[in-house]
C-alpha positions in Angstrom: 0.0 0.0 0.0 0.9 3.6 -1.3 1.2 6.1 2.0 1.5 9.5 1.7 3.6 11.2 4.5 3.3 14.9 6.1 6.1 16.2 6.8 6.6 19.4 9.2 9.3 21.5 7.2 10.1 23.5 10.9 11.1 20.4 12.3 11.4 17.7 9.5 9.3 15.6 12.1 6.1 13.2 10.2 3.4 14.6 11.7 0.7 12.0 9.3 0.2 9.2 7.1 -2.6 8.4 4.5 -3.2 5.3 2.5 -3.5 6.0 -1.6 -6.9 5.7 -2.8 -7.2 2.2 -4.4 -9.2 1.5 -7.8 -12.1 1.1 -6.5 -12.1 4.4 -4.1 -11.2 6.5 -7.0 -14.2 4.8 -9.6 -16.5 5.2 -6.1 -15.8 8.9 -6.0 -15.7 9.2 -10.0 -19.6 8.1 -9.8 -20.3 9.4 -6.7 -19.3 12.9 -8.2 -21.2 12.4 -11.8 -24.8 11.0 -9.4 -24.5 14.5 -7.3 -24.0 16.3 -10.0 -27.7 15.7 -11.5 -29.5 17.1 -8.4 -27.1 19.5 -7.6 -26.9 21.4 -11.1 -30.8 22.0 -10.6 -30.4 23.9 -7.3 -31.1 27.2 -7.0 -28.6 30.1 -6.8 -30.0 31.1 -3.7 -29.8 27.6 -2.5 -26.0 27.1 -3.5 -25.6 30.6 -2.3 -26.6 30.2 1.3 -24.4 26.9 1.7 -21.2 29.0 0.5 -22.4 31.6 2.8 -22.1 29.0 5.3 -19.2 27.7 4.4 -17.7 31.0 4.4 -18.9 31.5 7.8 -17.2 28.4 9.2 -13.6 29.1 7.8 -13.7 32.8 9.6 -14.5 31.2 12.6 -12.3 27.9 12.6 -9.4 30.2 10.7 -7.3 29.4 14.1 -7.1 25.8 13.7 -6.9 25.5 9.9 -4.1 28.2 9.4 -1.9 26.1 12.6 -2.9 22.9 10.2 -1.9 24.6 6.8 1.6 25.8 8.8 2.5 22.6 10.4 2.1 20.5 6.8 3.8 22.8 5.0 5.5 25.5 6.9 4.3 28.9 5.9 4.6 31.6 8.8 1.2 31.5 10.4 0.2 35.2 9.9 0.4 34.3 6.0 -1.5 31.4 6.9 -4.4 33.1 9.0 -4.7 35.5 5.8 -5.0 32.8 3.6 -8.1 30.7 5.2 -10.0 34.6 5.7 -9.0 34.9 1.7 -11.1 32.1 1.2 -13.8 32.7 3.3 -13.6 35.7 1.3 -14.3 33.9 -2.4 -17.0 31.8 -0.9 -19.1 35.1 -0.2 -18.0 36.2 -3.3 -19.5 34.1 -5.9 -22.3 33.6 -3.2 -23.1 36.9 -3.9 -22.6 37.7 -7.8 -22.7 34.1 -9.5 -26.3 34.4 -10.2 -25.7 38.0 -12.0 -22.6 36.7 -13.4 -24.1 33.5 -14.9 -27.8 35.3 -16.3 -29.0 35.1 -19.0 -27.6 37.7 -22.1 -29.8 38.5 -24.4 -28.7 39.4 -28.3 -30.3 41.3 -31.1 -30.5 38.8 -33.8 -33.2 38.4 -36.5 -34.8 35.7 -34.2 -37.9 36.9 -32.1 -35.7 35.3 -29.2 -31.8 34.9 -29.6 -29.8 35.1 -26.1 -26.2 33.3 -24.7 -26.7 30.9 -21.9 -24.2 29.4 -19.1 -24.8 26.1 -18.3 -22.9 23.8 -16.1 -20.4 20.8 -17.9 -20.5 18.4 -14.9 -18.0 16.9 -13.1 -14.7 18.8 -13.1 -11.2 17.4 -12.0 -9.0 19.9 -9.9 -4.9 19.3 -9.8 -3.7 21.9 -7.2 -0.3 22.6 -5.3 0.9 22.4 -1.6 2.4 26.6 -1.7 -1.3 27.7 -1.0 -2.8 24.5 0.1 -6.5 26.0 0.7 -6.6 29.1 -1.8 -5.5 27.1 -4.5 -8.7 25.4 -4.0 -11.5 27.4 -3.0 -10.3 29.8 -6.0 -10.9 26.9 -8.0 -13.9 25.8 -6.2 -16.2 28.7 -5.5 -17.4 29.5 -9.0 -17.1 26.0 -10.0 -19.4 24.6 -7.7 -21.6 28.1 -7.7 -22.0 26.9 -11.5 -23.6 24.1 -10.9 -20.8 21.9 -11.3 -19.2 19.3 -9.2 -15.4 19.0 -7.9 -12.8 15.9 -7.2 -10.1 17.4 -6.3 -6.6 16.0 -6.7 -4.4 17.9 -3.9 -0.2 17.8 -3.8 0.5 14.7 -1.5 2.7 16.5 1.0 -0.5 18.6 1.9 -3.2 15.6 2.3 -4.3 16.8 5.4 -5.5 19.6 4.3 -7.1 18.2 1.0 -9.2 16.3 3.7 -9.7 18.7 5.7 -11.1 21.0 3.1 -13.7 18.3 2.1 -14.9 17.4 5.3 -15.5 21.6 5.4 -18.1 21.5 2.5 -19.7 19.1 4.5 -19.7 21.0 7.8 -21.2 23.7 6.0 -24.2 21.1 4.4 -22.8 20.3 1.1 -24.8 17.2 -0.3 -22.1 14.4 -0.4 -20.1 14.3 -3.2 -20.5 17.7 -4.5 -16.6 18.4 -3.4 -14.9 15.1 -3.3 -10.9 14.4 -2.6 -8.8 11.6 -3.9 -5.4 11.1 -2.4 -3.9 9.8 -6.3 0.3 10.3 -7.4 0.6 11.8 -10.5 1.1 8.8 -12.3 -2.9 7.8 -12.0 -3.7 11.5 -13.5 -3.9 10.5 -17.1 -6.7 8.0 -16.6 -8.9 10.2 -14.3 -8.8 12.7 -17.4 -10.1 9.8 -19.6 -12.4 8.9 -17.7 -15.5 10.2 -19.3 -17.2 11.2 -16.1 -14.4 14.3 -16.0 -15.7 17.2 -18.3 -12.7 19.4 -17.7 -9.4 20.0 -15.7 -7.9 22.9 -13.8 -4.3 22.8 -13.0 -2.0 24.7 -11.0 1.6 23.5 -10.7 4.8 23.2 -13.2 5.1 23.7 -16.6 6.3 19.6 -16.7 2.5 19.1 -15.4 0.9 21.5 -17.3 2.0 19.6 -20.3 1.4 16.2 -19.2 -2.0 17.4 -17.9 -2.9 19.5 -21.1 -1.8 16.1 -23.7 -3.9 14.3 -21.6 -6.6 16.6 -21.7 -6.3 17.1 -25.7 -5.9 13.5 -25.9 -9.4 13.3 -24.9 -10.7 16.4 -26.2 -11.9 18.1 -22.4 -10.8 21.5 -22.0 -8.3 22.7 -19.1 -7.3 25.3 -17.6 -3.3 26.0 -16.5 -1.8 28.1 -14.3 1.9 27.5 -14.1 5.1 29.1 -13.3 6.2 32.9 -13.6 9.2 34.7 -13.0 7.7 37.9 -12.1 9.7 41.5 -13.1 9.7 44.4 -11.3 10.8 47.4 -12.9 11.9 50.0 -10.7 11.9 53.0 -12.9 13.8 56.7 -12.1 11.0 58.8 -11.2 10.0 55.9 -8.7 9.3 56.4 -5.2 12.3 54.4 -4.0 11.3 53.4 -0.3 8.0 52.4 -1.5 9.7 50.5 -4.3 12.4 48.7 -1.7 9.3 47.8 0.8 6.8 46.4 -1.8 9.6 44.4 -3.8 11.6 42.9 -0.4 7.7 41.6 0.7 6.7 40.3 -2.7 10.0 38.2 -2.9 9.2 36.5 0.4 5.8 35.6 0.6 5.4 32.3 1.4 9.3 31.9 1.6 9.9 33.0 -2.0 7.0 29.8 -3.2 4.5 31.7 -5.0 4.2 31.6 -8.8 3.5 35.6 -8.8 6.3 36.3 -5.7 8.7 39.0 -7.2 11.4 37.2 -8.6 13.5 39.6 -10.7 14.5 42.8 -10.0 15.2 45.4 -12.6 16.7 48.2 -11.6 18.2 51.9 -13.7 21.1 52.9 -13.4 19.9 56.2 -11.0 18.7 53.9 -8.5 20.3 50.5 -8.6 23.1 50.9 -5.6 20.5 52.6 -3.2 17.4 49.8 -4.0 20.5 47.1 -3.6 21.9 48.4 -0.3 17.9 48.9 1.3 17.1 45.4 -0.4 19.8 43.8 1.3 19.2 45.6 4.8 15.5 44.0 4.5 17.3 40.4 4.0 19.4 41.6 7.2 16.1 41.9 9.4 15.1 38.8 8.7 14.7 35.5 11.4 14.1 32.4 10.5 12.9 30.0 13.1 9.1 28.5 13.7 6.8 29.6 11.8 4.3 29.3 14.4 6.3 32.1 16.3 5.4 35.6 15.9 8.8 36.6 16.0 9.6 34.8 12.9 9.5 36.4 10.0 11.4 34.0 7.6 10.1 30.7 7.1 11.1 27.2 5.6 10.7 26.0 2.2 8.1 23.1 2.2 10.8 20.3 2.0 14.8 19.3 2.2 14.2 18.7 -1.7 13.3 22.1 -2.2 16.1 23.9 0.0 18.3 20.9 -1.7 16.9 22.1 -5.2 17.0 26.0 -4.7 20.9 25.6 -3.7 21.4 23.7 -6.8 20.2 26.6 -8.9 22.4 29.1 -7.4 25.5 27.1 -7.2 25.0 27.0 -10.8 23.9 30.6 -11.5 27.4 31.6 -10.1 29.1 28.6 -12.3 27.7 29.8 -15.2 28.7 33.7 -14.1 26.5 35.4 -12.1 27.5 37.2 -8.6 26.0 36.1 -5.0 26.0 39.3 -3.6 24.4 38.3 -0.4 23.6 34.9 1.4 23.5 31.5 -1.0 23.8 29.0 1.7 21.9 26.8 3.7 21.7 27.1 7.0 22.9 25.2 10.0 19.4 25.1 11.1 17.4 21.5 11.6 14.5 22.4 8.7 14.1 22.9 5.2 15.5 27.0 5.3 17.4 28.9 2.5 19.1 32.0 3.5 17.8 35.0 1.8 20.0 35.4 -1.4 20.9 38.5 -3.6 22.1 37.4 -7.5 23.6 39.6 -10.3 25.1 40.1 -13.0 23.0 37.5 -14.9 23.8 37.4 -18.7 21.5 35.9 -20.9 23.6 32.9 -21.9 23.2 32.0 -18.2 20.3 29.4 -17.8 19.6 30.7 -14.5 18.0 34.0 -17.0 15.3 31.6 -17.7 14.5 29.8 -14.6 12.2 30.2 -11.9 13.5 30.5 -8.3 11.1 28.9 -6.1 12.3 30.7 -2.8 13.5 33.8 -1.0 16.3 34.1 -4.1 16.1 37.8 -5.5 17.9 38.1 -9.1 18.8 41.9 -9.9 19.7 43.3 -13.4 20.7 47.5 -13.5 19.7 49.0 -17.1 20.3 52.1 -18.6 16.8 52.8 -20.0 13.5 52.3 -19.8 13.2 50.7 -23.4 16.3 48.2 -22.3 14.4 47.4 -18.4 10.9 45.6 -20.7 13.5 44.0 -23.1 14.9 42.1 -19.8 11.8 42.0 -18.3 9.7 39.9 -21.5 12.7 37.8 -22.2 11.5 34.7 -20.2 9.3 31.9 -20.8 6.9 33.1 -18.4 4.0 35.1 -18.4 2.4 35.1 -14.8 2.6 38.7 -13.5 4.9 41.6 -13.0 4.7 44.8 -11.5 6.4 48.6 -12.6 7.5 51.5 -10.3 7.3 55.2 -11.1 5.0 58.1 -11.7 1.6 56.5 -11.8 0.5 57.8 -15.1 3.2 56.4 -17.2 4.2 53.9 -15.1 0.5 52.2 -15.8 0.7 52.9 -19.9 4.0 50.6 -19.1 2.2 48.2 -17.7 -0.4 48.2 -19.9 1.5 48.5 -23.1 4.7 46.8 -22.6 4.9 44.6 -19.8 3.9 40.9 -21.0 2.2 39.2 -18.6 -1.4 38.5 -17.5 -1.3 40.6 -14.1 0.4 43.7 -14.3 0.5 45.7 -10.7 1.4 49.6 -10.6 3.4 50.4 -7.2 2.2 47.6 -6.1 2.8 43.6 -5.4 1.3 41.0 -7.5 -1.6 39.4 -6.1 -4.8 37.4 -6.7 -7.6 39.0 -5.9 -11.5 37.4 -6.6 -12.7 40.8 -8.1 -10.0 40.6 -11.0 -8.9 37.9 -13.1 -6.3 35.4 -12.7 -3.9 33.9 -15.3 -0.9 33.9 -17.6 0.6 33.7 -20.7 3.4 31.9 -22.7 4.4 29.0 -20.5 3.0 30.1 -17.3 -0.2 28.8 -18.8 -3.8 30.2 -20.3 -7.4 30.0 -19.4 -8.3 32.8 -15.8 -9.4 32.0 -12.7 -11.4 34.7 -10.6 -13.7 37.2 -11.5 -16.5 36.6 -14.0 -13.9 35.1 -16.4 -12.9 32.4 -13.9 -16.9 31.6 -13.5 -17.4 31.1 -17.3 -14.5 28.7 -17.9 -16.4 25.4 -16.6 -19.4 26.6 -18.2 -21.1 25.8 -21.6 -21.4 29.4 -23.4 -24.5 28.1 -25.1 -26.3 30.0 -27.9 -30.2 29.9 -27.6 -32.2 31.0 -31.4 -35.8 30.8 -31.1 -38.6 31.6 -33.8 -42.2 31.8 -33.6 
């Protein structure tokens, strides 16, 4: 038997231990899902709305216990974890609120006596999400899915099982019907046949670009849309006119959420000339302020990475961004500390013939580039793979034309850090993915956008 094993970052200690879901479990849930699926879809808004409203309720009052859950399986600091359960409580109010107005009816002039669009739900909808924001992740995904009229199974990372199970036994709490949400503790390698399986009318995945691929072949294979959100290597540009302190405070903060492990964390740095040495010396006496230790302690304000592998991996990368040129100008080392911490680290002089120009750093690593014009700081900034998000500093007018014009990504922040946020939508493009989550946009995804032409 298949067991998958939480693992407290803090203190490397196993903390639990779930069995895999066998054949029969998965095929169970598979029908399960499809059978609740036919009453649920004919529910009302109102009546879908009142058990999110519920739901919503019971995360702002349990947020205690599920953030100290969410920190001990994978070791964010527990402010960041408190925020993240009263974010989701958050979406669940949201689309209990605006899915009906979001999802009416639109009527179009046609030569028809009736012509209008329609949504209508596609059924049973597989979710593929990460262990970085191990409830978000979902309940983005999850609120205007289920609001829809769909139903979920959700597939959660396997460090992070707990709270996959925790979250399901939630929808319950809040009076769910059974089988509306449903979780399957699977490894990747079963993925492929749940997509096949003709039950599952669509995919959303958040993760790598490795399993966006896998996931979106498998998907094509079978001709069921998905939706991806994958990596990003997020560019700030901090231009001359830009209010520096501001600058140093929103980009140090962006860099370390969650440790450095969030696809839209600021991850490169891009700096003119006029400013460079000042933003590096106040960047660098931010890393200085920083203690790592538990992340259940308030005094902590630097926290693992979610595994040995990762700190492992992330060293790996820099060793070989300085083998292949670059300059660790602060930190690069792993600490004599018992869990899985990086020390904050500082990279420049990063050529383009260095691989490490491409990559994502999935932790508290900061890569800086100085440039000698704004025309040269978007040419850095749009030559990666990635897509996600990215952010520009300066005078508010031009800086948001920059953003708007120039700036390839799907979020672009002005003065500000990248974030999700439910009002807006959600996505990327290139390799970071395509298809949005959030907003309106997010809601019609798992929909059918169905065209209704009637004639006396």
């Amino acid at each position: 038997m298949n067991l998958f094993e939480s693992v407290n970052p803090f203190n490397l200690e196993k903390i639990y231990e779930f069995p895999e879901s066998t054949s029969d479990q998965i095929q169970g849930v598979l029908l399960g899902s499809q059978k609740s699926f036919e009453s649920w879809h004919k529910r009302s808004f109102q009546e879908r709305a009142e058990l999110f409203l519920k739901l919503s309720q019971i995360l702002n009052q349990e947020s205690d216990r599920l953030a100290l859950l969410m920190t001990q399986e994978m070791g964010k600091l527990l402010t960041e974890s408190k925020s993240e359960i009263k974010k989701c409580a958050g979406v669940c109010a949201y689309y209990a609120e605006n899915s009906e107005k979001l999802l009416r009816d639109q009527e179009v002039k046609t030569d028809a006596d009736l012509s209008f669009v329609s949504f209508q739900p596609l059924g049973v909808i597989l979710a593929i999400m990460p262990w970085n924001f191990p409830f978000w992740q979902v309940f983005r995904f999850a609120a205007p899915t289920l609001m829809a009229g769909n139903t979920c199974v959700l597939k959660h990372s396997s460090n992070v099982s707990a709270c996959a199970l925790e979250i399901e036994k939630l929808f319950l709490k809040a009076g769910f019907p059974k089988n509306v949400f449903n979780t399957l503790l699977v490894k990747s390698d079963k993925i492929a046949k749940i997509i096949a399986d003709p039950i599952i009318k669509a995919v959303s995945l958040t993760g790598s670009i490795p399993a966006g691929k896998s996931v979106a072949a498998s998907a094509g294979q079978n001709l069921k849309k998905c939706v991806l959100e994958l990596g990003g290597s997020d560019a700030y540009v901090v231009l001359d006119d830009a209010n520096l302190q501001q600058a140093i405070d929103v980009c140090s903060s962006s860099r370390l959420i969650n440790a450095g492990q969030s696809c839209v964390a600021a991850k490169r740095f891009i700096i003119t000339q006029k400013n460079y040495d000042q933003f590096k010396e106040g960047f660098i006496q931010k890393f200085q302020s920083l203690k790592m230790g538990d992340p259940t302690k308030a005094s902590t304000s630097l926290a693992p990475l979610f595994s040995k592998k990762a700190q492992e991996d992330i060293h790996q990368q820099v060793l070989n961004a300085k083998k292949n040129g670059a300059q660790i100008s602060y930190g690069g080392n792993i600490p004599n500390l018992t869990g899985a911490f990086y020390e904050p680290t500082l990279i420049e002089n990063i050529s383009s013939q260095n691989p490490s120009f491409y990559e994502e750093f999935f932790g508290p690593v900061a890569m800086f580039f100085k440039v000698s014009s704004q025309n040269e700081a978007f040419q850095i900034a749009n030559a990666t793979p990635f897509g996600l998000g990215g952010a520009v500093f300066g005078d508010i007018q031009n800086a948001t034309r920059l953003a708007r014009e120039e700036l390839e990504a799907g979020s672009c922040f002005v003065n500000s850090f990248v974030k999700s946020d439910y009002h807006l939508p959600f996505g990327g493009i290139k390799q970071s993915g395509y298809g949005r989550e959030l907003s309106h946009f997010g809601i019609h995804e798992f929909v059918n956008i169905k065209t209704v032409f009637a004639k006396k």
